[in-house]
N, C-alpha and C positions, 0 to 999 in steps of 0.2 A: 819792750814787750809787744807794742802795736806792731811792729817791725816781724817780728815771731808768727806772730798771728795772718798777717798778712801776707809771709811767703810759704802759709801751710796754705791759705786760701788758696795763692796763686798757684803753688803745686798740684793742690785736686783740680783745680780748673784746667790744669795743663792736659790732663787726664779725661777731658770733656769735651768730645769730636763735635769740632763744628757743623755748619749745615750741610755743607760739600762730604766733610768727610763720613758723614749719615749716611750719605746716601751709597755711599762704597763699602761700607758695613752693612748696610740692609742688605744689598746685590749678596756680599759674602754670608751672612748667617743664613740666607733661603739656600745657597750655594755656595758650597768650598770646598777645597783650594780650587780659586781660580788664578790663570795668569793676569797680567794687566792687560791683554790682548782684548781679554775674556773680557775682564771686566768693564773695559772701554765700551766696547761693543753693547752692553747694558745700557750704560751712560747714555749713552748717542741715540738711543732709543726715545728720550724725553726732554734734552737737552742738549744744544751745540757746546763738545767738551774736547777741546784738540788731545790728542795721545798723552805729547807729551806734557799737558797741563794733568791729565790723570795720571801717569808715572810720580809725577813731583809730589802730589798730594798724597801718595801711595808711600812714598820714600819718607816725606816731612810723619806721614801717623806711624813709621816704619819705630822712626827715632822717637816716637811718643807713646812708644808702646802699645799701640792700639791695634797693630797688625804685626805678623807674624812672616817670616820669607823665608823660602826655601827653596833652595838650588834644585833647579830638575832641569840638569843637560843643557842645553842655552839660556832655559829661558828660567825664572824663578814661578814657584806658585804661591799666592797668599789666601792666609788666611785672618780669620778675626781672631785678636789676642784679647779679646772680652766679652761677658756675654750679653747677650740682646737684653735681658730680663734687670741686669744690674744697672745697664746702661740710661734702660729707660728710666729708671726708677731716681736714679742720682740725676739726671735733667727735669725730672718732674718735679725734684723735691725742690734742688735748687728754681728754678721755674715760681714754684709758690710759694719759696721763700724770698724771692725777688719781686713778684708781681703782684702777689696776693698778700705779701706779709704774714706768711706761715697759714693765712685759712684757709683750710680746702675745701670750707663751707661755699666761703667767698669763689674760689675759683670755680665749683659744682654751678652754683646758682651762676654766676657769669656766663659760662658754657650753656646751662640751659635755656635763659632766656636769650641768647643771641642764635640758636639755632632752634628748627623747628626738630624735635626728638620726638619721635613715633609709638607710638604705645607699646609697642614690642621692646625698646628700647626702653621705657620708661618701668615696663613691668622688672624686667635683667635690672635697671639699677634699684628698684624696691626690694625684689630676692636678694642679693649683694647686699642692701642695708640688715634687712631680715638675718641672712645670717651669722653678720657681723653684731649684732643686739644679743645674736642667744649664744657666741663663744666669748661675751665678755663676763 
């Protein structure tokens, strides 16, 4: 049984782009299909990332289902094979089920006192709470 459980865990997490690969899905959901040309050329904007260290990583999330390839003439174009909003949502969750121990009391408060948040900021999360009190 522990065995069962633990290669569904491992299977979702297989499903769970790491930080490199984040960042090659962010480039694709502002912008798609790009080639890897394309996409490098992002990269290298903010970080030293050889070509073909970005090809590899394009290829390995190709095989993990998290991008998308499609033959156009020489060269291929990719796309993201999921979406930014599900994506974030499943690293968050796991995130605060891992750091916080499912509170997201505990993670709110953590975030807030370690960073200085600005009353504009602090209004957005009181409306957000607001609204959340009057659709339950």
């Amino acid at each position: 049984m522990y065995d069962n459980n633990r290669s569904k865990i491992m299977s979702k997490d297989k499903n769970n782009p790491t930080a490199a690969e984040l960042e090659i899905l962010n480039i694709l959901w502002l912008k798609q299909p790009l080639t890897v040309k394309e996409i490098h050329i992002e990269l290298i904007k903010t970080k030293d990332v050889g070509y073909t260290t970005a090809l590899k990583i394009m290829q390995n999330m190709t095989g993990k289902g998290l991008l998308k390839r499609i033959l156009n003439g020489k060269s291929h174009l990719y796309t993201a094979a999921i979406k930014k909003e599900e994506t974030q949502q499943n690293l968050l969750s796991k995130f605060v089920d891992t750091a916080f121990a499912g509170s997201a009391s505990s993670l709110v408060m953590q975030l807030l006192g370690n960073k200085k948040t600005s009353k504009k900021e602090l209004d957005e999360i009181k409306k957000i709470i607001d609204e959340m009190e009057q659709n339950q």
